[in-house]
N, C-alpha and C positions, 0 to 999 in steps of 0.2 A: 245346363251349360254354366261352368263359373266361369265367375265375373274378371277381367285381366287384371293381374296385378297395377298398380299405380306404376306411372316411369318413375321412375331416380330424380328427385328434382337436382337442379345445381345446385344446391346448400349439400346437399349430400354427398355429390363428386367432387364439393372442393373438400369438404370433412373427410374423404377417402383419402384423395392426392394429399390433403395435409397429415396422413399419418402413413403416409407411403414415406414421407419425407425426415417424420420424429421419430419413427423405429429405431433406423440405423443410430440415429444419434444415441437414443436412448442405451439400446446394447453396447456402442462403443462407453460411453460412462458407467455404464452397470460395471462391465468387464476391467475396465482398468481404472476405475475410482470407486467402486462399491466392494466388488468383495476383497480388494488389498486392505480397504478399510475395517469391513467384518473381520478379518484374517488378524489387523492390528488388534481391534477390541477384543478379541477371543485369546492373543498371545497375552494381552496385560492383565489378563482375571486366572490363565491356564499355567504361565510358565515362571514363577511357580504357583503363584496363585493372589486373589485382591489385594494379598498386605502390602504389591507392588507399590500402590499408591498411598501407602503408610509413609515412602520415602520423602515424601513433602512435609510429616512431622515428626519425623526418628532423624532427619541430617536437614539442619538450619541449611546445607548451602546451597539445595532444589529450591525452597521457598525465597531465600534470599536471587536465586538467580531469577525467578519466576517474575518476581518484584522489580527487578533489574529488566525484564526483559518488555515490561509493560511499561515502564518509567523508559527505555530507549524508544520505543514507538511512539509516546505520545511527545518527546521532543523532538523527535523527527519530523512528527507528522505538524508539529508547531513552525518548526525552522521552514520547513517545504513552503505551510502555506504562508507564512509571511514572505519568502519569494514570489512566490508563484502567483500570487494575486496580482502585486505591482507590475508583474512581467505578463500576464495576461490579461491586462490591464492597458497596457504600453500595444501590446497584440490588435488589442478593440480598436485602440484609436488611431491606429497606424495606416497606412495605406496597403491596396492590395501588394505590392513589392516587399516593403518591409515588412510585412507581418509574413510574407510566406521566407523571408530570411530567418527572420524571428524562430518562428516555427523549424527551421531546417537547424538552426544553434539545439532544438530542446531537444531533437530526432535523432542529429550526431551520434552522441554517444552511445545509442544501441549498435551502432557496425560496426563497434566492438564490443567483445565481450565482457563480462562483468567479471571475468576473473584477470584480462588484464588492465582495466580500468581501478580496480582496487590494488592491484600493482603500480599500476601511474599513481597512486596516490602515499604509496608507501615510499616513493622515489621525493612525492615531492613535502612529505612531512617527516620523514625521520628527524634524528638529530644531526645528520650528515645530509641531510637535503636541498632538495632548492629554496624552501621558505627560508631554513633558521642560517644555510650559507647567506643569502641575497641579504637578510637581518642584519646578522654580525659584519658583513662586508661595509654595511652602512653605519657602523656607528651603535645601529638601535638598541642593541642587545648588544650583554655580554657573555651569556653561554647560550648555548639551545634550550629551546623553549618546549614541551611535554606535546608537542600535535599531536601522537599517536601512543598507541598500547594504552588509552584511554577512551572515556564515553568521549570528549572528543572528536577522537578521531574516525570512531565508530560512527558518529552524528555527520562529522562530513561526506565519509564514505556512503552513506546510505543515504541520505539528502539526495547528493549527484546524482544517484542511482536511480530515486524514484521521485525526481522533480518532473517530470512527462508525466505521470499518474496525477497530478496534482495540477496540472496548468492545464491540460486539456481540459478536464470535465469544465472547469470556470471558465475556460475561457467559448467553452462550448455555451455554459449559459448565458453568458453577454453577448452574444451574438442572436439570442435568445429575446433580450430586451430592445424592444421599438426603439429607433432611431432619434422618433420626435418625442418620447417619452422627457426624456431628462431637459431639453430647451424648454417645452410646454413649462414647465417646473421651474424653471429661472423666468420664464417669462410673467408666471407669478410672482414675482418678488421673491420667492426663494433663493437664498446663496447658493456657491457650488457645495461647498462643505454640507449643507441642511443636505442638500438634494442627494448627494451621495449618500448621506446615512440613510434617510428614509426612502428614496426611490430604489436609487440605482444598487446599494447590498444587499436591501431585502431580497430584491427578483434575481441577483444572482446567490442567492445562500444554498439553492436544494446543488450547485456546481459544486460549492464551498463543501457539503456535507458529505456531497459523494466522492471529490481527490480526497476528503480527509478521509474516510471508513477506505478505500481503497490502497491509501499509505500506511494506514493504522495496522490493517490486515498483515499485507505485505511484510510491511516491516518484524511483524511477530514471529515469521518464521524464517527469515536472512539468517546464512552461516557464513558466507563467503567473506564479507567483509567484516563482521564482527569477529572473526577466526584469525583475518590478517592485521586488523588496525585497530583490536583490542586488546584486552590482557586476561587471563584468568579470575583478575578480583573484580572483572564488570561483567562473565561470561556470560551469554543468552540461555535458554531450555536447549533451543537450536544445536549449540556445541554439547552440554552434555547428553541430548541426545546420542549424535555419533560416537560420544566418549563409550556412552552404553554399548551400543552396540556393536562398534566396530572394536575398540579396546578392552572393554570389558566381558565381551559378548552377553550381555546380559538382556535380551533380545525381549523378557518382559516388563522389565521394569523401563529401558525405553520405550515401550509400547503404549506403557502406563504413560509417561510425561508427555506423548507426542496426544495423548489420546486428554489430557489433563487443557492442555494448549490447547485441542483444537475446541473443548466444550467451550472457555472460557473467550475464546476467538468469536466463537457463536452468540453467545450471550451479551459482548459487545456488539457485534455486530446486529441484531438483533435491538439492542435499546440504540441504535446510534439511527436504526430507522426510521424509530416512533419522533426522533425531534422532530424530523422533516418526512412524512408521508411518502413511503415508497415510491408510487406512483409520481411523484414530484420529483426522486430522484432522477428517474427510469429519464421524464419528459422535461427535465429542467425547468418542473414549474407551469408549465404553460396548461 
């Protein structure tokens, strides 16, 4: 007579039910993020073949845009977070009312959408807008002033856009740090200035690192607004993408640049980890 098999412990029905639950996920990103991607990598080597990405050193204005397009994310992701900290900063020490106002000002502007939010911005920076009319109405100026068809106006556009990427995560880790942490610290004779450098930024930095890699990201691949409140001589990868292949149809060699972006996306993203310990991202530290 054999012996019964053993029951199923619990660690086992939960390691079931937990892949009852990552399948579907898993197949919904296979199917509509893995093989459009294979599909892109195989058009940028097939159609017509690797010299695709020859195009970054036979025409200066892919490498030039390339360069352009890493120089507007990291001022953006600069501009954000010198916002963004002050203002979730103001979030921490506010009371429960104001901070959940606070929060409903950063939220706003997603219930609308990003392509007429970059139109409100076209309204309010041209050279017949409300900035440079309200300017010259006062005296300040005597012509209009360049807000837009410039890295400018592209910098403002895209700030607006992606300053909630950048305040949450920080402000997620302040909330993070112990309440009696920072008094304990003054009550050492510590000043507020000391205590803020050493206590209170260290323990919110892995917030700090993660709205940055998150705006850094983002911002690499934005068309909408760099499209309407830029010009040609600041253009991102992002527009001559489309250019390829909607104007040009030249369906491999944008293949090749989208495919050029996203290695280099990676390889940031990927050193931007190692400052601060993923893991430290994920848990803000704690």
């Amino acid at each position: 007579m054999s012996a019964a098999s053993p029951a199923p412990s619990r660690g086992d029905e939960g390691h079931r039910r937990w892949n009852i639950l990552v399948w579907p996920a898993l197949v919904f990103l296979t199917v509509l993020f893995l093989f459009p991607f294979l599909q892109t990598a195989l058009r940028s080597v097939t159609e017509p073949g690797p010299e695709n990405y020859a195009i970054f050193v036979d025409d200066p204005v892919y490498l030039r845009s390339l360069v352009q397009t890493f120089l507007t994310a990291l001022v953006v992701t600069a501009v954000a977070l010198l916002i963004a900290y002050p203002y979730a900063y103001l979030m921490y020490r506010s009371g429960p009312v104001a901070a959940g106002v606070l929060t409903l000002l950063v939220v706003l502007p997603f219930f609308t959408s990003l392509l007429v939010r970059t139109y409100a911005w076209t309204v309010w920076l041209q050279e017949t807008g409300t900035i440079n009319s309200a300017l010259m109405a006062l005296g300040i100026i005597d012509a209009p002033l360049p807000l837009m068809r410039n890295m400018l106006g592209v910098t403002i556009g895209m700030t607006h856009s992606l300053l909630p990427f950048m305040v949450f995560p920080i402000y997620a880790s302040m909330r993070r740090v112990p309440p009696s942490l920072v008094p304990a610290a003054r009550s050492l004779g510590a000043t507020a200035a000391f205590t803020f450098r050493t206590v209170f930024l260290p323990l919110t930095a892995p917030g700090v690192v993660a709205g940055a890699l998150i705006v850094f990201v983002m911002s690499l691949g934005y068309y909408v607004t760099p499209a309407l409140l830029g010009s040609p001589s600041n253009s991102m990868l992002s527009e001559l993408i489309v250019n390829q292949v909607e104007q040009q149809v030249q369906f491999g060699v944008g293949s090749a640049i989208g495919i050029v972006l996203l290695a280099l996306t990676l390889a940031f993203l990927f050193l931007g980890t190692r400052l601060v310990g993923f893991k430290d991202i994920v848990t803000g530290g704690r």
